[in-house]
FIKOLZA-1660 file (N, C-alpha, C; in steps of 0.1 Angstrom, whole numbers, plus 5000, padded with zeros to 4 digits):
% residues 86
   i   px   py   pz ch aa at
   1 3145 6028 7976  A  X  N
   1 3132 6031 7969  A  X CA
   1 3134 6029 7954  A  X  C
   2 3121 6024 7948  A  X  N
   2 3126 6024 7933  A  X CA
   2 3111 6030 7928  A  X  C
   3 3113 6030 7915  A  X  N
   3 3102 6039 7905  A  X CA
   3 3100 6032 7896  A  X  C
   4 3085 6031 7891  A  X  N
   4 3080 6019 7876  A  X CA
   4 3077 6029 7866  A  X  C
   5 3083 6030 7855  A  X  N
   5 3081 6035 7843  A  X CA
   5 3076 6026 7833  A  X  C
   6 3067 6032 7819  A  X  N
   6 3067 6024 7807  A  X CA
   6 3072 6028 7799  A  X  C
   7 3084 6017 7794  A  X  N
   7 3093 6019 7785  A  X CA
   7 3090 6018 7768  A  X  C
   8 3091 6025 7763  A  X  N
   8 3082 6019 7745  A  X CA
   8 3095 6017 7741  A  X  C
   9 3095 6013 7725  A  X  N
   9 3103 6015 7718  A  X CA
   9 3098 6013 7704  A  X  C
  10 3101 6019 7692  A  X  N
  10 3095 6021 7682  A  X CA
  10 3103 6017 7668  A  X  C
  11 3097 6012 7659  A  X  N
  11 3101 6008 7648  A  X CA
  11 3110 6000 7647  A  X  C
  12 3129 6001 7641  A  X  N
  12 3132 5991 7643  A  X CA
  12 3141 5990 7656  A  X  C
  13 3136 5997 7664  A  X  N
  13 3144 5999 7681  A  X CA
  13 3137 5987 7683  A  X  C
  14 3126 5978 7681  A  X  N
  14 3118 5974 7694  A  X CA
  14 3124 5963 7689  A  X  C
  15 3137 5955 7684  A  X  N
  15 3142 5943 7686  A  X CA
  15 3150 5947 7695  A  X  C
  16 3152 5954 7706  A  X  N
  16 3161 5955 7715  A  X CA
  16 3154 5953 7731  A  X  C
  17 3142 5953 7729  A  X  N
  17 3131 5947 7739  A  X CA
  17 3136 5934 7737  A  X  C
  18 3129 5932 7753  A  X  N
  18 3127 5913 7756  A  X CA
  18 3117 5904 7743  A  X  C
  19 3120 5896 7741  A  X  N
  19 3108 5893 7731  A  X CA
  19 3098 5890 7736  A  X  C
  20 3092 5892 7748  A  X  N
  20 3082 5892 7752  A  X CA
  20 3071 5904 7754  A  X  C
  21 3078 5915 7747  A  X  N
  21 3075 5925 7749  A  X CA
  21 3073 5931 7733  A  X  C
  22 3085 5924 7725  A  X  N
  22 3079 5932 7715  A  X CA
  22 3067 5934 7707  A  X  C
  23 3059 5922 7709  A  X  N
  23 3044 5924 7703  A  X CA
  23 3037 5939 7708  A  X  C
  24 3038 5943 7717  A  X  N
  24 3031 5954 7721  A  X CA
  24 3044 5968 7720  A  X  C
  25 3053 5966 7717  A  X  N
  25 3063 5975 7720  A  X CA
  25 3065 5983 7734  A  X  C
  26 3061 5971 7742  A  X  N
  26 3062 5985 7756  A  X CA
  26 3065 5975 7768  A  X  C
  27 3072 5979 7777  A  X  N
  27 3068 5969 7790  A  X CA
  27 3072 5978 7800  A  X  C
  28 3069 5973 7812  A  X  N
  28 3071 5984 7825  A  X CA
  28 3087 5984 7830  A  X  C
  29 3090 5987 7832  A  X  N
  29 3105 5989 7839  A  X CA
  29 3108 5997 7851  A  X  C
  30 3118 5991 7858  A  X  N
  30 3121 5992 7875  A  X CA
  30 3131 6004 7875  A  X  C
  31 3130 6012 7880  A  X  N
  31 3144 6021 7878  A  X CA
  31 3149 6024 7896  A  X  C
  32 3157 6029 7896  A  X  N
  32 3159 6032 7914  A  X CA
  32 3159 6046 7916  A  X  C
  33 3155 6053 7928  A  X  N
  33 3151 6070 7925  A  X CA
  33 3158 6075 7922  A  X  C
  34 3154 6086 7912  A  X  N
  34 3166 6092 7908  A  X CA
  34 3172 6096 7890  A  X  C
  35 3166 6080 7888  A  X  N
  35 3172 6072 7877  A  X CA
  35 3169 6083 7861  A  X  C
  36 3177 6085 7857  A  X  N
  36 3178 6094 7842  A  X CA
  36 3174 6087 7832  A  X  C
  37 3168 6095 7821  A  X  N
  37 3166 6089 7807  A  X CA
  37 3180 6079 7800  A  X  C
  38 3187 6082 7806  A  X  N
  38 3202 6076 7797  A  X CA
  38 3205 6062 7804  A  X  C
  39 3202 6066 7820  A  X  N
  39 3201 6050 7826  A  X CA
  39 3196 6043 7825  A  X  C
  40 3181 6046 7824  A  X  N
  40 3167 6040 7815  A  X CA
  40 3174 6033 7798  A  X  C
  41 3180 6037 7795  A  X  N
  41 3183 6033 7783  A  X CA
  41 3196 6020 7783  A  X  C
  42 3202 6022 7790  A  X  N
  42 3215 6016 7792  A  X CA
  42 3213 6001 7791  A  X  C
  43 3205 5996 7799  A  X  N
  43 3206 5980 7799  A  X CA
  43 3199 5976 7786  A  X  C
  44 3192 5980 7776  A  X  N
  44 3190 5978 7763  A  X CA
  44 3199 5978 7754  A  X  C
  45 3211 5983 7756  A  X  N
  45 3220 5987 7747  A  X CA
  45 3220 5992 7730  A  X  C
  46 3210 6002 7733  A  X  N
  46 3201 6007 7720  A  X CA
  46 3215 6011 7714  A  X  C
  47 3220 6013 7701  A  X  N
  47 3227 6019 7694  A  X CA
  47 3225 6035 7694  A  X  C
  48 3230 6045 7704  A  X  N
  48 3226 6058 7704  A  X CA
  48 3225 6068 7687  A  X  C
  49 3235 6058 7687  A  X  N
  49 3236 6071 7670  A  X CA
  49 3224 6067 7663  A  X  C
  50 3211 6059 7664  A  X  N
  50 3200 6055 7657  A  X CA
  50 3186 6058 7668  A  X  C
  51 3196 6063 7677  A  X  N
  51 3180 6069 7688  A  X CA
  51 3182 6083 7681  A  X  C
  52 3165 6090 7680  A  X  N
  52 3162 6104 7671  A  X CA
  52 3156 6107 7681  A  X  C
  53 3145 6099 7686  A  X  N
  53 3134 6106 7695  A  X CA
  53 3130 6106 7708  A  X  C
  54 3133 6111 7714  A  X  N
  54 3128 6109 7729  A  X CA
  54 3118 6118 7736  A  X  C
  55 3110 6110 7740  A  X  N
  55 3096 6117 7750  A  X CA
  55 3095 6112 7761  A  X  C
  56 3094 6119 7771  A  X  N
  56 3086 6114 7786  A  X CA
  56 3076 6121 7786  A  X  C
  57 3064 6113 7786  A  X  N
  57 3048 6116 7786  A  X CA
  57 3047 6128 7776  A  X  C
  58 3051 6123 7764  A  X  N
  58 3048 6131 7754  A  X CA
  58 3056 6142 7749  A  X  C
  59 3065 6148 7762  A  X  N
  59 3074 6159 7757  A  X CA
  59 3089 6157 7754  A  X  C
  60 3093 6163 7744  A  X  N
  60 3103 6164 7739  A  X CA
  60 3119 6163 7751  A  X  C
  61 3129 6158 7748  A  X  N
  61 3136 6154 7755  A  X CA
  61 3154 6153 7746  A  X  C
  62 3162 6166 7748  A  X  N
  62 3170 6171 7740  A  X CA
  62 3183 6161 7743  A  X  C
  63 3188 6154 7733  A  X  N
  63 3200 6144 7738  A  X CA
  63 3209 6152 7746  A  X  C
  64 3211 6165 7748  A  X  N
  64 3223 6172 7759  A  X CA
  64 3215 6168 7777  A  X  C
  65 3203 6165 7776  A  X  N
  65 3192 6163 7781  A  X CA
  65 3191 6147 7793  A  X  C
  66 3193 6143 7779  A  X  N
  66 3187 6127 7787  A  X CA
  66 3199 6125 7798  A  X  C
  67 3211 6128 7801  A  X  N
  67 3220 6127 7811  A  X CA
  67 3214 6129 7821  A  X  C
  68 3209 6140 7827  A  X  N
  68 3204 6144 7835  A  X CA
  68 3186 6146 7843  A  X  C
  69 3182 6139 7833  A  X  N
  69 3168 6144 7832  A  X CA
  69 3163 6133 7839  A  X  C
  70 3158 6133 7849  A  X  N
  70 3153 6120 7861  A  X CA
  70 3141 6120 7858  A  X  C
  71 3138 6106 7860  A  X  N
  71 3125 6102 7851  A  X CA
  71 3114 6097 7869  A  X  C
  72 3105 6098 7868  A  X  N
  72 3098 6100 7879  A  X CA
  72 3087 6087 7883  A  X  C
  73 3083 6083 7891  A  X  N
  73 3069 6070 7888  A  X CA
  73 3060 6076 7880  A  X  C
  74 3053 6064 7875  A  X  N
  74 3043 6067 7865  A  X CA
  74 3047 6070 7850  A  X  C
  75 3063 6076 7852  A  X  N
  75 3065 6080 7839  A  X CA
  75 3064 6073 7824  A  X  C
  76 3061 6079 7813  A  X  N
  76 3061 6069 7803  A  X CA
  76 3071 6074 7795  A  X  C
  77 3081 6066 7792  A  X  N
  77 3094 6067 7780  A  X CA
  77 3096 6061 7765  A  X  C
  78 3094 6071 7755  A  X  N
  78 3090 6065 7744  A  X CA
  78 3101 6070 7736  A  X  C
  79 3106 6062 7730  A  X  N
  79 3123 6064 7721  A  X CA
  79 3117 6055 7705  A  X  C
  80 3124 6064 7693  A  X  N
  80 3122 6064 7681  A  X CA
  80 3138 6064 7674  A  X  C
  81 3136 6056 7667  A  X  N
  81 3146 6061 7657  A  X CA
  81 3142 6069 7646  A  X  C
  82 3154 6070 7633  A  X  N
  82 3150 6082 7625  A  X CA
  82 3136 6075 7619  A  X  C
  83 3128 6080 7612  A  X  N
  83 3115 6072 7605  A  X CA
  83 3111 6083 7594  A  X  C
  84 3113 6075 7583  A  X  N
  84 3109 6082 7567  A  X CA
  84 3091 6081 7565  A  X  C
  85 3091 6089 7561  A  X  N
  85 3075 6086 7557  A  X CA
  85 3076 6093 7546  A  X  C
  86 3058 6090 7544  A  X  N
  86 3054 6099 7530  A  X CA
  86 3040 6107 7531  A  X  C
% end
């Protein structure tokens, strides 16, 4: 069995999307049951030390965290790096 998630990615993370994706920053993704936030991340090869933020459907998601934290159908996965404002 497998599970469809929407994967985002935000600011300058979303060059690590397919480029077919990055116009919208988001595309769906296949995971197999079970599958963790960290597995979810792995075939992107995001630079961890520049991932800040992580949310599944909005809630906070603590890097001691994403190891273990199984991501569900339906789920939506939204990763940030650091971001300055004003």
């Amino acid at each position: 069995m497998s599970i469809s998630i929407t994967f985002k990615l935000y600011a300058g993370l979303t060059q690590y999307l397919p480029l077919e994706a990055r116009v919208g920053n988001t595309m769906p993704l296949a995971l197999p049951d079970g599958a963790t936030v960290l597995q979810a991340m792995q075939p992107f090869n995001l630079p961890m030390k520049i991932v800040k933020l992580v949310l599944v459907n909005g809630v906070y998601i603590a890097p001691e965290d994403w190891q273990t934290r199984e991501l569900q159908d339906g789920d939506v996965l939204a990763i940030w790096p650091p971001v300055a404002g004003g």
